[in-house]
C-alpha positions in Angstrom: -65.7 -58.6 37.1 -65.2 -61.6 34.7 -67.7 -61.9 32.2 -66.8 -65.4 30.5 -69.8 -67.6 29.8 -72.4 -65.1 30.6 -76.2 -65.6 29.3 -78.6 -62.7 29.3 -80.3 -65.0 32.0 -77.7 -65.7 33.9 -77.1 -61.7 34.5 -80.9 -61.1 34.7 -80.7 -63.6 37.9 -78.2 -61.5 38.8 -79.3 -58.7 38.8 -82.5 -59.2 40.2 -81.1 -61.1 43.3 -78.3 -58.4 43.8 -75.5 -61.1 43.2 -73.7 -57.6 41.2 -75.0 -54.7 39.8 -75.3 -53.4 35.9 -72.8 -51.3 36.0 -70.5 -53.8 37.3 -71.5 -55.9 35.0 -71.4 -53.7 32.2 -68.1 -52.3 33.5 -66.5 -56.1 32.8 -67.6 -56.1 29.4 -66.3 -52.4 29.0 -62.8 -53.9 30.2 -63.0 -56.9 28.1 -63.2 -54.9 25.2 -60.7 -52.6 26.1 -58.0 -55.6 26.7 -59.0 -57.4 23.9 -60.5 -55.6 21.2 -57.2 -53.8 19.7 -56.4 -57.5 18.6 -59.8 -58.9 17.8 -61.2 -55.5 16.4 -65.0 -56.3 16.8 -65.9 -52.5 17.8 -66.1 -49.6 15.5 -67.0 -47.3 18.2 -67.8 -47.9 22.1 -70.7 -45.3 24.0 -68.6 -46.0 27.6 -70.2 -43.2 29.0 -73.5 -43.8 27.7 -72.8 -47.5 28.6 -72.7 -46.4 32.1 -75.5 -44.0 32.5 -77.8 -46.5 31.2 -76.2 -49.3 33.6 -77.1 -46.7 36.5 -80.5 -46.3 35.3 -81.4 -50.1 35.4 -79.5 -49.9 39.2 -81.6 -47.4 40.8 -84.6 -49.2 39.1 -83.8 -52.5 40.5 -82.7 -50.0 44.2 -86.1 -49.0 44.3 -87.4 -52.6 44.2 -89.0 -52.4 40.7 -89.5 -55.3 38.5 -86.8 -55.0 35.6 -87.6 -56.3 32.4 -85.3 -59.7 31.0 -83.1 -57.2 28.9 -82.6 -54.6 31.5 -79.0 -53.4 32.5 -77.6 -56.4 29.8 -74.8 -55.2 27.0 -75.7 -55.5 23.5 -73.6 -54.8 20.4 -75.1 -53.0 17.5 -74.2 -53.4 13.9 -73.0 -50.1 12.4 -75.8 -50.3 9.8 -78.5 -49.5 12.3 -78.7 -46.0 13.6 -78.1 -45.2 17.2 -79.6 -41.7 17.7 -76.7 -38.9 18.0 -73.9 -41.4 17.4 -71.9 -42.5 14.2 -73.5 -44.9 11.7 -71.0 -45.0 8.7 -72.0 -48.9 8.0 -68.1 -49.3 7.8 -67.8 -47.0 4.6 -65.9 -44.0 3.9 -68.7 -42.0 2.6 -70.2 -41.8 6.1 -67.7 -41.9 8.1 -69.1 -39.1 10.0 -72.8 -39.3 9.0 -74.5 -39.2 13.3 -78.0 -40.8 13.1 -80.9 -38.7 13.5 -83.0 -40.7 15.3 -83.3 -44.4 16.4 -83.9 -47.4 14.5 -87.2 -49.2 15.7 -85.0 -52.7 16.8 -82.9 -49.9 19.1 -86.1 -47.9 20.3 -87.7 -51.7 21.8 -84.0 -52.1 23.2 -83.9 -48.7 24.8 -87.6 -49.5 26.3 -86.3 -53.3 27.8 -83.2 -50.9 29.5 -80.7 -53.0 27.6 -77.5 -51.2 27.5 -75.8 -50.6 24.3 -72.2 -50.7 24.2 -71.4 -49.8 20.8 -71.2 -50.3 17.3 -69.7 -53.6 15.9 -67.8 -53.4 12.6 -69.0 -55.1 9.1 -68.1 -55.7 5.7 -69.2 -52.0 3.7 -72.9 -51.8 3.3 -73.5 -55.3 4.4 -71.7 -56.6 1.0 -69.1 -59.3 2.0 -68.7 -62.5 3.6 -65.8 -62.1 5.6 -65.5 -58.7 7.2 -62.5 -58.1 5.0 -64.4 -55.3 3.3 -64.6 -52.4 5.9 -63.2 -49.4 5.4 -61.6 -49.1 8.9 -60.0 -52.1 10.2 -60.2 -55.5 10.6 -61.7 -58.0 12.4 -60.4 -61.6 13.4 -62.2 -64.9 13.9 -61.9 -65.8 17.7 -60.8 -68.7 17.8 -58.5 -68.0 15.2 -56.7 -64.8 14.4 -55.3 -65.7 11.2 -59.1 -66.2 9.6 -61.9 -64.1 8.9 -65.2 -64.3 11.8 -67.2 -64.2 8.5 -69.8 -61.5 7.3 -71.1 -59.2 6.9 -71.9 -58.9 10.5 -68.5 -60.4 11.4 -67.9 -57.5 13.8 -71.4 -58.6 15.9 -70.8 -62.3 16.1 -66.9 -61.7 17.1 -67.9 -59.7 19.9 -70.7 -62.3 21.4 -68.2 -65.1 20.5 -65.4 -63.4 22.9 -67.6 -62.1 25.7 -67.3 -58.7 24.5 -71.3 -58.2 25.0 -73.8 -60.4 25.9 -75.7 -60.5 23.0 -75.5 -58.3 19.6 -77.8 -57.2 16.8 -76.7 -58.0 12.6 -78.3 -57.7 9.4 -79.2 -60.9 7.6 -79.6 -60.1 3.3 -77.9 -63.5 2.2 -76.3 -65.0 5.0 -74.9 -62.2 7.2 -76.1 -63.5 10.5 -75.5 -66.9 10.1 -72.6 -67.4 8.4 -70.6 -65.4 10.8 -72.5 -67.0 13.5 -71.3 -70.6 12.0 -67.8 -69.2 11.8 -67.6 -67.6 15.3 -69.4 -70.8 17.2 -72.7 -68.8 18.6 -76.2 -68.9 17.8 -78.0 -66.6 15.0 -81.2 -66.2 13.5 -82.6 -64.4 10.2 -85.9 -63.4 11.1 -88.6 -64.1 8.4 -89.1 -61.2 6.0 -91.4 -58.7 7.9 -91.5 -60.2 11.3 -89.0 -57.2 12.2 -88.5 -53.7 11.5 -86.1 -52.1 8.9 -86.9 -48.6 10.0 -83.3 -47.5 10.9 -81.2 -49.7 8.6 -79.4 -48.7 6.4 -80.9 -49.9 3.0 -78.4 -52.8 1.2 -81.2 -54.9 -0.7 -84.9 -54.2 0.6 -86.4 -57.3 -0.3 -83.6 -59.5 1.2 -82.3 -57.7 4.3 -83.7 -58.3 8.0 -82.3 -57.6 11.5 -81.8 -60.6 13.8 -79.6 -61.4 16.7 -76.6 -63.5 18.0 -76.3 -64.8 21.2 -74.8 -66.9 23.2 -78.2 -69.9 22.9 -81.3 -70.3 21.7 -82.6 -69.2 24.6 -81.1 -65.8 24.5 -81.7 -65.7 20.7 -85.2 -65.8 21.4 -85.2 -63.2 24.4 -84.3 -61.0 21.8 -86.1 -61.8 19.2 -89.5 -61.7 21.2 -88.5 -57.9 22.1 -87.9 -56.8 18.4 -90.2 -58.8 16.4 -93.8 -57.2 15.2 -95.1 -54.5 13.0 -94.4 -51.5 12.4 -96.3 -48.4 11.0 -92.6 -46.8 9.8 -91.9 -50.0 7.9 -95.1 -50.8 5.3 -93.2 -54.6 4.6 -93.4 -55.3 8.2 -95.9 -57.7 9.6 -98.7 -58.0 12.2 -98.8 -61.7 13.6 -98.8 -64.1 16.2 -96.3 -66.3 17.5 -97.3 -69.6 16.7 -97.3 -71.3 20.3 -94.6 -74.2 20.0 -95.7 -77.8 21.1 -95.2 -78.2 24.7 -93.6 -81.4 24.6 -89.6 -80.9 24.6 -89.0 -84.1 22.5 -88.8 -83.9 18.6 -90.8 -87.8 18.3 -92.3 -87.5 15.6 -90.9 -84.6 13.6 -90.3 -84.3 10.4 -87.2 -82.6 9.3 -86.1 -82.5 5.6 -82.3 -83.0 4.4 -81.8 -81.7 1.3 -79.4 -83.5 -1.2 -78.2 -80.3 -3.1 -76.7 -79.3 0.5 -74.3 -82.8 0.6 -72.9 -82.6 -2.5 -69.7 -81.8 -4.1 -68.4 -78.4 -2.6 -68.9 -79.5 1.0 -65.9 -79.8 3.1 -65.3 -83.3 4.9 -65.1 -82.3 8.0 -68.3 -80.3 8.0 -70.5 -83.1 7.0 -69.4 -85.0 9.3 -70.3 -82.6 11.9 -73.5 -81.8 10.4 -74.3 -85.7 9.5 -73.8 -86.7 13.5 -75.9 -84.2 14.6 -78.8 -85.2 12.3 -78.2 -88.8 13.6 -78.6 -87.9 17.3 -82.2 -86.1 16.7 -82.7 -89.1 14.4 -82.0 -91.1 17.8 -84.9 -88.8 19.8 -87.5 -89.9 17.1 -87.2 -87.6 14.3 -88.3 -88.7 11.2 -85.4 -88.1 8.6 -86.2 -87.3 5.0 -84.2 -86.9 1.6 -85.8 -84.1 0.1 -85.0 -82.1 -3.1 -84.7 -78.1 -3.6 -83.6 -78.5 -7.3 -83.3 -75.1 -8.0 -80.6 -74.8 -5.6 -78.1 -74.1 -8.1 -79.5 -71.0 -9.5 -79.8 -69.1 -6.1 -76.1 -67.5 -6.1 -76.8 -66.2 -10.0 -80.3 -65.1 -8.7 -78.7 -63.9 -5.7 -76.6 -61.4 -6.8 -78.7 -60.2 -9.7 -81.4 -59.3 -7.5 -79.1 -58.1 -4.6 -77.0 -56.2 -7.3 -79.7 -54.3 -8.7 -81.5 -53.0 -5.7 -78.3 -52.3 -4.1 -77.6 -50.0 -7.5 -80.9 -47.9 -6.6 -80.6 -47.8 -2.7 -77.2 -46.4 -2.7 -77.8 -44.3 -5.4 -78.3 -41.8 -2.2 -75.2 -41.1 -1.7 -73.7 -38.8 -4.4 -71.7 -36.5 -1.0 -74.4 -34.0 -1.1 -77.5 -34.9 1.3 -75.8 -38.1 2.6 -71.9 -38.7 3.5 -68.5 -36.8 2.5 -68.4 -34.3 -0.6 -65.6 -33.8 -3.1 -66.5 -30.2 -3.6 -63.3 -29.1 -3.6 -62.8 -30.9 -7.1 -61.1 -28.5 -9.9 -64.9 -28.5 -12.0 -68.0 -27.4 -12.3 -70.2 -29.8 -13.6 -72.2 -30.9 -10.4 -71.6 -34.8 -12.1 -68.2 -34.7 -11.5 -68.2 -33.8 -8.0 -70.9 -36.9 -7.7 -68.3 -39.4 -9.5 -65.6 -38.3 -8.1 -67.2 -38.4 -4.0 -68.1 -42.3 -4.9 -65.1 -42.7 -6.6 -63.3 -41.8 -3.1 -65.9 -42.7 -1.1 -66.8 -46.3 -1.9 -64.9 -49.4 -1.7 -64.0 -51.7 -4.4 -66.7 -54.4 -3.2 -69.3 -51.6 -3.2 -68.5 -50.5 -6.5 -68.4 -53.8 -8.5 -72.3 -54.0 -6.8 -73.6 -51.1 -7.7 -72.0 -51.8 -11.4 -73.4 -55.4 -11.6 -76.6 -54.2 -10.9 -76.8 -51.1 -12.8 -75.8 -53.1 -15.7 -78.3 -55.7 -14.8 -81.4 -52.9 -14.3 -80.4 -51.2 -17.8 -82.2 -50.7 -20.7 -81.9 -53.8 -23.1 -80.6 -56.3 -20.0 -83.1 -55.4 -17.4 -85.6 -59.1 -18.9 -82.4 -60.6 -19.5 -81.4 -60.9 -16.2 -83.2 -58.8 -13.4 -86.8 -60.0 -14.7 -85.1 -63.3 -15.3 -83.9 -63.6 -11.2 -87.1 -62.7 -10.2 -89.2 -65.5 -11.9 -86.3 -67.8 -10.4 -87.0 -66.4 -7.3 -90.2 -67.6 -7.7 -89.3 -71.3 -8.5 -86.8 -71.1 -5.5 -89.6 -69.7 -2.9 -92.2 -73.0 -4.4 -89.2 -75.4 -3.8 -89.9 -74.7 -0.5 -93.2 -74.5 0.3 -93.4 -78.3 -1.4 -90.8 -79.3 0.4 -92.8 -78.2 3.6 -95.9 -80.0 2.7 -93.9 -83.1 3.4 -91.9 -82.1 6.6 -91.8 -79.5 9.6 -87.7 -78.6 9.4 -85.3 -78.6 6.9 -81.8 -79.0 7.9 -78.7 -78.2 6.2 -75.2 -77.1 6.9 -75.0 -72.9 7.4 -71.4 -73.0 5.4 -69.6 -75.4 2.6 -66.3 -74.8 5.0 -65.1 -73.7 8.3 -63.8 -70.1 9.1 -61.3 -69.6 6.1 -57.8 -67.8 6.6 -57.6 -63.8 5.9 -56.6 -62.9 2.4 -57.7 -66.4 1.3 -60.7 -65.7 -1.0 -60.6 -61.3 -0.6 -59.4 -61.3 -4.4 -61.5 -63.6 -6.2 -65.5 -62.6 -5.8 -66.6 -65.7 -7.2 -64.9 -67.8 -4.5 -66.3 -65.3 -1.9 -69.7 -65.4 -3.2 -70.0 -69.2 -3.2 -69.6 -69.3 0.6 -73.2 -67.6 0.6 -74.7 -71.4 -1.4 -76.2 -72.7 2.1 -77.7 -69.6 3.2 -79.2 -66.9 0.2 -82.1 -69.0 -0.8 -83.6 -68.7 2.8 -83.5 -64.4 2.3 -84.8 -65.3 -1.3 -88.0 -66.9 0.1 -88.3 -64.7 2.9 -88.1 -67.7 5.6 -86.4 -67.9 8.8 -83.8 -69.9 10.0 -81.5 -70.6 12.9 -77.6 -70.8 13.2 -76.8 -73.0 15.5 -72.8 -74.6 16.7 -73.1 -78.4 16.5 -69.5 -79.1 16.9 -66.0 -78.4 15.9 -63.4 -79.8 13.1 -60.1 -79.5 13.7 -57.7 -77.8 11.1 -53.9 -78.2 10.7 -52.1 -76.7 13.4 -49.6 -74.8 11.2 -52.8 -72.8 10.1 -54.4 -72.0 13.2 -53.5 -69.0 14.7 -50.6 -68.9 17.9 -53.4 -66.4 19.4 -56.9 -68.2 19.3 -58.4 -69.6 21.7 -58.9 -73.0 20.7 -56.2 -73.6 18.4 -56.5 -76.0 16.1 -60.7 -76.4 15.9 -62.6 -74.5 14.0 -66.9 -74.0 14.9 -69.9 -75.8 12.8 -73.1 -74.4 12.6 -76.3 -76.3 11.5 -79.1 -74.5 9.8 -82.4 -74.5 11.1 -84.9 -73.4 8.3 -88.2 -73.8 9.5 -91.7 -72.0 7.5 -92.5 -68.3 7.7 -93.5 -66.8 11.0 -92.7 -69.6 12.4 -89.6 -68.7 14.7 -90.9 -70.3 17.9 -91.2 -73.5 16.5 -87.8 -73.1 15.1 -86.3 -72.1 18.8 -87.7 -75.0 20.2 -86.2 -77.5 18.0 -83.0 -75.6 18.5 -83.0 -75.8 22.1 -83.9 -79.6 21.9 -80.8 -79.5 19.4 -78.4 -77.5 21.4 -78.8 -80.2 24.5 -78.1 -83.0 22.2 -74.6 -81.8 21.1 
C-alpha cells in the first residue's frame, strides 16, 4: 500500500478503525525501502522479518478488540548508534562491523513496550562525527530531494528515511547538531532533547556531556508522540532526569510571546536565501502577536573552538574502548608480539580518517602541559556560553534562529576541508553546550540553480529551511506548542 504523507496519527486512526492493518502498513514501508533505498541509501540494515512479527503482534492485539497504544504497529527507524538487542550496531564503523548488541537501549525498550515496529537501522557519519553522512564506513547516503547533496549528519541516514517515507518516524543522536541539521537539510521536524530528559543507556558513547537521543518525524505533533514515550529518568543512566512536563498554555495563539532573535545568527556567513526564509517566518508569528526581540549571545563565536575541544577530548577517552580486544575487529594476526601493536594497528584499520583526527585533537587537547590550555580553557567558555542564555531568557520565552548557515550542500563539497565542515555546526553546538532543547522545524524552501540540483530528486531545484526553536531546559512542551502554532503559519 502507498505510504506517502503518512503521520503516526494518521496510521494510528487507521489502525484502530481497521481502515488497513500493521502489517500492511508496515509491509508498504518494507517495499518503499526496497524500491528506493539502493539509490537513497538510508538503511544499514532492515529486521523484515522481525518487522513483520511485530506488525502481527499489534494485529491480533487490535483482533481481540484491545486498546493499542499511539505508537503501536507504526515503523520507526533506529540510528545504528543505539543498540537493538541481537542485531548489528557498528555505529557505521569498521571496527564493529559485526559487534550484535547485547541488550536494548532504554529509548528501544519504551518503543518495544508502545508495540512500535522497528524496521531497521539507519546509517550515520562514524561515531556520530560528521555533518554530512559522508563519513560512514559503508555507503552513502543522498539528500532526498537532491541526490547530488549530502541529507546532512550525523544522523543523515534517520532523517533521509522519514523525509522519503521510508518509516514513519526515526530515532538520531543530537551531540552538536546531529538531529537538526539533517532535519533542516531533509525538510522534516527534529528535536534535541534537553540534556537528561532522555536516556543514553544504549548509545554508543561519542561525547557524554553533549550527546542526547531525539526524534524526527514528519510534525511537531509526531515529534512529540515520541518524545513523551522516551523522555524520563532512568536508574541505568545517573545524568538522566526525573521531571515534569511543564503543561503548555492552552491558548493556541503566540499573543504575547516573547521570542528572542539573536544578531550573531544574521550575520556574515549566512546564505541569502536562508534568511530570507527564516526572516519571513519570524514576520508571520510577528503578525499573530509575538513580541520580537534583538537579543545578543556574544559568545557565539567561541562555541565551534569550544565545541570541538570539549567534543574532541571526551571522544579521545570514550573510544579509547576499542583497541579490537573486548570491543570490535582484532588485528591479531599482525607479524608482533607486543600486545601495543596489535592495538595500533586494529585502530589504524579500523577507524576512519574523521574518527582519527578526533580522537588526536583531543588526546592532544587532554595531555599533559595542554590539558589548562585548552580543555580547562573550553570548559570555563562553556560556562560563559550556557549564562548567555539563561540572560537572554530572563528577557524572552523563545529564541529563534536559523538551524544551518546554508541549504543541503552538494557531496564532496566540503568532505576535504574539516574546517569548512565544522562551521556548518555554528547555529546549532551552543544549544548541546548548554544542555537546552530545541526544535528543527521546515519553514520553507530556496531554490538553487537547476544545473546543480540533482535529475533524480524530488523537488528539483528547492532545497528545505529549517528554523530553530530553542526554548529553556525541560521545557519541550512549551517548545512543541510554539512549533505547532509555527508549522500552521508556513
Amino acid at each position: 500500500m502507498e505510504t506517502k504523507g503518512f503521520t503516526i496519527s494518521d496510521i494510528h486512526r487507521g489502525l484502530v478503525e481497521k481502515e488497513f492493518s500493521a502489517t500492511e502498513i508496515v509491509k508498504g514501508y518494507l517495499n518503499k525501502i526496497e524500491s528506493l533505498d539502493k539509490k537513497l541509501g538510508a538503511f544499514l540494515e532492515v529486521f523484515q522479518e522481525d518487522a513483520l512479527i511485530q506488525a502481527k503482534k499489534v494485529d491480533d492485539s487490535i483482533f481481540r478488540g484491545d486498546k493499542i497504544p499511539v505508537l503501536a504497529g507504526i515503523p520507526a527507524g533506529v540510528k545504528d548508534n543505539i543498540l537493538v538487542k541481537d542485531k548489528k550496531c557498528t555505529a557505521a564503523s569498521k571496527i564493529l562491523e559485526n559487534y550484535l548488541a547485547p541488550y536494548d537501549a532504554t529509548v528501544i525498550e519504551k518503543l518495544k513496550g508502545q508495540g512500535a515496529v522497528i524496521l531497521g537501522k539507519t546509517n550515520m557519519d562514524e561515531f556520530a562525527m560528521g555533518g554530512s553522512t559522508e563519513n560512514s564506513a559503508f555507503k552513502l547516503t543522498r539528500n532526498p530531494y537532491d541526490f547530488k547533496r549530502v541529507p546532512g549528519g550525523s544522523s543523515g541516514g534517520s532523517a533521509a528515511a522519514v523525509a522519503s517515507d521510508e518509516c514513519c518516524f526515526s530515532l538520531g543522536s543530537d551531540t552538536g547538531g546531529s538531529i537538526r541539521q539533517p532535519a533542516s537539510f531533509c525538510g522534516v521536524v527534529g528535536l534535541k532533547p534537553t540534556y537528561g530528559a532522555v536516556s543514553r543507556y544504549g548509545l554508543i558513547a561519542f561525547a557524554s556531556s553533549l550527546d542526547q537521543i531525539g526524534p524526527i518525524a514528519k510534525t511537531v505533533e509526531d515529534a512529540e508522540i515520541v518524545f513523551d514515550v522516551i523522555e524520563g529518568k532512568d536508574p541505568k543512566d545517573s545524568t538522566s532526569v526525573e521531571f515534569k512536563s511543564q503543561i503548555p498554555n492552552p491558548k493556541s495563539q503566540v499573543k504575547g510571546l516573547r521570542i528572542g532573535i539573536p544578531k550573531e545568527y544574521f550575520g556574515e556567513g549566512l546564505d541569502s536565501g536562508v534568511r530570507k526564509v527564516v526572516e519571513e517566518t519570524i514576520e508571520k508569528v510577528e503578525k499573530e502577536g509575538a513580541k520580537i526581540e534583538e537579543i545578543s549571545l556574544p559568545q557565539t563565536k567561541y562555541a565551534i573552538p569550544c565545541y570541538y575541544i570539549i567534543a574532541t577530548s571526551e571522544a579521545s577517552a570514550n573510544l579509547a574502548r576499542y583497541e579490537g580486544i573486548k570491543y570490535g575487529r582484532s588485528n591479531i594476526k599482525c607479524q608482533t608480539s607486543n600486545l601495543l601493536d596489535v592495538y595500533l594497528k586494529t585502530r589504524e584499520e579500523g577507524f576512519g580518517d574523521e574518527v582519527k583526527r578526533r580522537i588526536m585533537l583531543g588526546t592532544y587537547a587532554l595531555s599533559a602541559g595542554y590539558y589548562e590550555a585548552y580543555y580547562l580553557r573550553a570548559q570555563k567558555v562553556r560556562t560563559l556560553i550556557r549564562k548567555d542564555f539563561e540572560r537572554a531568557f530572563q528577557k524572552v520565552d523563545f529564541i529563534f534562529t536559523p538551524v544551518s548557515p546554508t541549504p543541503a550542500f552538494k557531496i564532496g563539497e566540503k568532505i576535504n576541508d574539516p574546517l569548512k565542515m565544522y562551521l556548518v555546526d555554528i547555529f546549532t553546538v551552543s544549544v548541546n553546550l548548554a544542555g537546552l532543547p530545541a526544535l528543527s522545524l521546515p519553514v520553507g524552501k530556496v531554490e538553487v540553480e537547476k544545473d546543480k540540483a540533482g535529475k533524480n530528486s524530488a523537488s528539483v531545484g528547492w532545497l528545505p529551511v529549517g528554523l530553530q526553536i530553542i526554548g529553556r531546559p525541560f521545557r519541550e512542551s512549551e517548545i512543541f506548542q510554539i512549533g505547532k502554532i509555527t508549522e500552521k503559519l508556513v
